[in-house]
Each structure stands twice: as structure tokens, then as C-alpha cells.
C-alpha positions as a printed NumPy array, in Angstrom:
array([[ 10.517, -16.498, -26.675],
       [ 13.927, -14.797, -25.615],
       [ 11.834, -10.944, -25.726],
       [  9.285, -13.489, -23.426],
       [ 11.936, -14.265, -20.867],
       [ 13.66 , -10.942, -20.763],
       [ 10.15 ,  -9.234, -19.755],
       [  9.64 , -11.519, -17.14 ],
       [ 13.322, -11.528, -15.745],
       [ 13.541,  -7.768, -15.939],
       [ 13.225,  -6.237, -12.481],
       [ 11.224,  -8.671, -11.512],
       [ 11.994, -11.386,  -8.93 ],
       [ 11.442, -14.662, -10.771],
       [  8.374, -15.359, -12.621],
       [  7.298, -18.698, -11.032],
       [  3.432, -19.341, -10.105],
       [  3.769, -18.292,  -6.295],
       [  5.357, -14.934,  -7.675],
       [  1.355, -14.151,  -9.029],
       [ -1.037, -14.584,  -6.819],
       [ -4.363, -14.244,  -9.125],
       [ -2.741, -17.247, -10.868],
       [ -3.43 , -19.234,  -7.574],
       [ -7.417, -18.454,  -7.555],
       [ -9.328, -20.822,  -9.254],
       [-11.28 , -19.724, -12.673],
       [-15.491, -20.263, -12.506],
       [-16.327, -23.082, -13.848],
       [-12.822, -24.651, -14.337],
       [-13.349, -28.425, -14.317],
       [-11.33 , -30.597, -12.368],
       [ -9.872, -32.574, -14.833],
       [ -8.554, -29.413, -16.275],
       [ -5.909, -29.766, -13.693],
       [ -3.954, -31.396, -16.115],
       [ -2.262, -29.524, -18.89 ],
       [ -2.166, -30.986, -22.064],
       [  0.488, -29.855, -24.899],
       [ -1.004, -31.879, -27.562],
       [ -4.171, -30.011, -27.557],
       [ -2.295, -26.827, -28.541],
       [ -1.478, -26.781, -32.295],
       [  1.751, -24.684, -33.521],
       [ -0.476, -21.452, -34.271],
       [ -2.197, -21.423, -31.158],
       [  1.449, -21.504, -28.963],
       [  3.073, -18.646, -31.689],
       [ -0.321, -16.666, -31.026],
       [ -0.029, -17.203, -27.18 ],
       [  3.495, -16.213, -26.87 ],
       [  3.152, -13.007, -28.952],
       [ -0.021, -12.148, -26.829],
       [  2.336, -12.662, -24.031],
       [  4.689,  -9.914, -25.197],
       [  2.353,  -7.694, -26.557],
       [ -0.035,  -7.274, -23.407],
       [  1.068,  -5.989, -20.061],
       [  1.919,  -8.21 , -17.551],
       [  1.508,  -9.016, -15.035],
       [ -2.378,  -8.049, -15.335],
       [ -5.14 ,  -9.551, -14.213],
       [ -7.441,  -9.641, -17.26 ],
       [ -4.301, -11.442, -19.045],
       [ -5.598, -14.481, -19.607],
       [ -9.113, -13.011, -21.072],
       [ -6.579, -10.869, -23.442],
       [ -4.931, -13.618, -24.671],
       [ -8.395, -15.635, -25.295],
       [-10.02 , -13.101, -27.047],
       [ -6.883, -13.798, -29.609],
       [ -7.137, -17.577, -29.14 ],
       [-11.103, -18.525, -29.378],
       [-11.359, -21.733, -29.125],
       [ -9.456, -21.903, -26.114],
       [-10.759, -21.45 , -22.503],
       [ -9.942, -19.318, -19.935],
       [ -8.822, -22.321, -17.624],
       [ -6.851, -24.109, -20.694],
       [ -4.649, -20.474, -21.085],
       [ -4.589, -20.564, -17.26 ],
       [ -3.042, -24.099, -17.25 ],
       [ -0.893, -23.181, -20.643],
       [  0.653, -20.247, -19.098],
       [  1.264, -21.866, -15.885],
       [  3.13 , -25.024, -17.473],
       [  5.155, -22.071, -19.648],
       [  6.036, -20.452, -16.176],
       [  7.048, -23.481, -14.556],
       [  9.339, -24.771, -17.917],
       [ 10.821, -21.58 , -17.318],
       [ 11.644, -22.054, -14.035],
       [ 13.32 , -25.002, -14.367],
       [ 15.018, -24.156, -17.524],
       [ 16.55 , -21.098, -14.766],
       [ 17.08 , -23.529, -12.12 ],
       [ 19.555, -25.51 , -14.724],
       [ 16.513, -28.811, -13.968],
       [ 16.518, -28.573, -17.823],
       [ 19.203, -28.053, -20.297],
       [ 18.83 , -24.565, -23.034],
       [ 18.771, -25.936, -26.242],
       [ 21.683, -25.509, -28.474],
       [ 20.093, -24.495, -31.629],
       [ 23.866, -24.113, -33.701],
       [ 24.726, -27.514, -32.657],
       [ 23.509, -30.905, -32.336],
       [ 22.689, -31.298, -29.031],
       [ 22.051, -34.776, -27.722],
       [ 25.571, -35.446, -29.461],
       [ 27.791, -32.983, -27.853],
       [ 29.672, -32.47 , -24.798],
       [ 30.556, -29.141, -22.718],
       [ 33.924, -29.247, -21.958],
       [ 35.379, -29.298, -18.363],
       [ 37.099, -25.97 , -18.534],
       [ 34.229, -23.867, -20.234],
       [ 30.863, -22.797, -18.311],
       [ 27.951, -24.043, -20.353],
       [ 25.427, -20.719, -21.593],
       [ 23.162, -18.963, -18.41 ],
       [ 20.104, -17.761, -18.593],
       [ 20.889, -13.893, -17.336],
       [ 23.956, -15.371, -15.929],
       [ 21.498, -16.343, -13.109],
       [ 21.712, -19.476, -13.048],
       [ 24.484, -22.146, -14.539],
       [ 23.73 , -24.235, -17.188],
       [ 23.548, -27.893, -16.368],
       [ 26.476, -29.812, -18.399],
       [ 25.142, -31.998, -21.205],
       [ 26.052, -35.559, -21.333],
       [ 26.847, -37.308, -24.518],
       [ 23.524, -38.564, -26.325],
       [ 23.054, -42.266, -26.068],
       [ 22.206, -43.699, -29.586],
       [ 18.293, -44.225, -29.757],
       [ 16.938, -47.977, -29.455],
       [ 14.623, -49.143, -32.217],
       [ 12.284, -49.485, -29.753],
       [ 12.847, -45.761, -29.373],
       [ 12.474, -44.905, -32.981],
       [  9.113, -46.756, -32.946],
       [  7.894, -44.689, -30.042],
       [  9.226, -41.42 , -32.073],
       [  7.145, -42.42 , -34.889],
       [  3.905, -43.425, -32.555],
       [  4.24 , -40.077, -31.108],
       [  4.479, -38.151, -34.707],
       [  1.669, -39.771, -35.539],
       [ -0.467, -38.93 , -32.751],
       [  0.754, -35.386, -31.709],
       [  2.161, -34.299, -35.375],
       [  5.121, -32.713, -36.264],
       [  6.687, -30.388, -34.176],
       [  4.801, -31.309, -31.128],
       [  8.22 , -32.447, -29.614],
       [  7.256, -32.048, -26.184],
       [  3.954, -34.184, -25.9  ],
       [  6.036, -36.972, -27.999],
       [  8.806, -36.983, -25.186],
       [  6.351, -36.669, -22.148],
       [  4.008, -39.519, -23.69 ],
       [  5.887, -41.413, -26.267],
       [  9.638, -41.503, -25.737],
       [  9.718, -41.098, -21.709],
       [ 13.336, -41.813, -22.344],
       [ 14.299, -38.571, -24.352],
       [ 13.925, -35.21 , -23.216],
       [ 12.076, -32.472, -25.994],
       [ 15.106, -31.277, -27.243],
       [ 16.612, -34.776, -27.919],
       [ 13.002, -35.602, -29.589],
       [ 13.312, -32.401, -31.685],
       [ 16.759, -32.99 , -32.71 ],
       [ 16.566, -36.877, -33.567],
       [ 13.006, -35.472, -35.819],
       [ 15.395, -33.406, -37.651],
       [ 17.813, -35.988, -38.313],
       [ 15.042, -38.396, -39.873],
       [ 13.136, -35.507, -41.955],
       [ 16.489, -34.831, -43.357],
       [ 17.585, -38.533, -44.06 ],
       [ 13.806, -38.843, -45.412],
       [ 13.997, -36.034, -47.746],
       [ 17.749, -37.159, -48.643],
       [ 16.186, -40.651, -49.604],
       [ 13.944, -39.146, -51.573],
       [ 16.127, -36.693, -53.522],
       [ 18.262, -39.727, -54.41 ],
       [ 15.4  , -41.944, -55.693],
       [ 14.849, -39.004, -57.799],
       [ 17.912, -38.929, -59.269],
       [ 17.904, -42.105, -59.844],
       [ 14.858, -42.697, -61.811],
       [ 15.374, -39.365, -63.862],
       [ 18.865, -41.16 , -65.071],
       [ 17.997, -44.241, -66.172]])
């Protein structure tokens, strides 16, 4: 995603939907309720495929999106459209400092950015919003978490904050997920021990 970013920030002014104006003209046959994009629909594979397709073809083109389907077939041309649209417009909010860069070394809805230290930039365009220390999640919360597993899977982090927990933003989702795989899989390792000892 970062070799994603740096081609579209690279000489470029930024890479927002008005910046590409074939992305504006509707696609034959695209049905209105396509209008809406939905992440749930795209499985893991599909969004590694579509983000390498991303780097590997030129852009911007305009036979992109018909590119990147013939490497995604049972996707249509208006789903990509709306896909890569969505991806544009997380990016520019991510720039605008709308949405907080994950801290991947870290834990993220638990940490603060100190006062006298600028939080991390995106080409040290735009400053990073400061994080705020992470509320503890509500049961209510954890139930929603594990609605929204259910439905969208695992990894699906976004779909599970935009439809489940409303409250949390993906990044809080993802990192609260890796909390409760890891206290799962500690549980587990323990009742192992336990029943191999006695």
C-alpha cells in the first residue's frame, strides 16, 4: 500500500476523484444501486489482487479498471470503479489528517502523542491528527465486534466498524480483534497445558 501511495503522490497533485476525470463518467450498464460501495463484498484476495494491479499497471489510464478486472473476474467493471474510488477517497482523508495512520509498532487505540512531538505525515504533507486515549470497549461493543466477525469474517475490519461497531473506527476494530485472537489462543494454550498435566 505505501509503493500505492507514493505512485500516486509522486508529481502528481493529489489523487482525489475530481483529479481524474474518466472516473466521473458513468460505466454502461452500471446500476444505480451500485452507487454504494460495499467492503464486505470484497474478500482479502480480491483487495491484495486489486492493490498489486494498482501498482503494476500504469496509471492513470483509462482502460485501468478493465486491467484490473481481467485479474479480478468475478468482479465488475462498476464494482472496481466504486472500489477504487472509496480507496481514493480513504486516501484523501487519511492526507487531510480526517483519519488517523495506523500505528502498526504500537497499540493504537491505547496510546497518546505527546504535546511536544508531531505525530507521523503522510509526505510531510499533511499533519497527523493527534490520537486520543482509547476508551475501554462496552460489552455492548464486544457483542457488536463479534456480530460483525461473524457476518463480514476476519479481517474485514472496516465493514465491522462502518456496520457493526459505529462507535470504533477500523483501526480500533483491528486492534481490539487482535487483542481477543490473542487472549483466545492464550486460553487455549493454557487449557492445553492443563489437561496434558493432570
Amino acid at each position: 500500500m505505501d509503493r500505492l501511495l507514493a505512485r500516486f503522490s509522486n508529481s502528481r497533485p493529489p489523487c482525489i476523484p475530481s483529479a481524474l476525470p474518466y472516473l466521473s463518467q458513468p460505466i454502461p450498464g452500471q446500476l444505480e444501486h451500485d452507487t454504494d460501495h460495499d467492503y464486505h463484498q470484497w474478500s482479502f484476495e480480491e483487495n491484495k489482487i486489486f492493490e498489486k494491479a494498482l501498482v503494476e499497471f500504469d496509471f492513470p489510464s483509462p482502460d485501468l479498471f478493465e486491467k484490473i478486472a481481467t485479474r479480478i473476474p468475478r468482479k465488475t467493471l462498476p464494482q472496481i470503479k466504486q472500489h477504487f474510488e472509496a480507496l481514493l477517497k480513504d486516501i484523501q482523508m487519511i492526507e487531510s489528517g480526517l483519519v488517523p495512520v495506523p500505528d502498526y509498532d504500537g497499540d493504537t487505540d491505547n496510546t497518546t502523542t505527546s504535546d511536544n512531538i508531531s505525530a507521523p505525515t503522510i509526505d510531510n504533507k499533511f499533519q497527523h491528527a493527534k490520537r486520543k486515549k482509547g476508551k475501554p470497549w462496552s460489552e455492548r461493543e464486544h457483542e457488536l465486534f463479534l456480530q460483525g466477525l461473524e457476518k463480514f469474517g476476519k479481517g474485514d475490519w472496516r465493514s465491522i466498524s462502518r456496520h457493526c461497531v459505529v462507535t470504533k473506527n477500523p483501526t480500533q476494530v483491528a486492534s481490539h480483534a487482535q487483542k481477543y485472537f490473542l487472549r483466545l489462543q492464550n486460553s487455549a494454550a493454557q487449557q492445553n497445558v492443563g489437561s496434558t498435566t493432570r
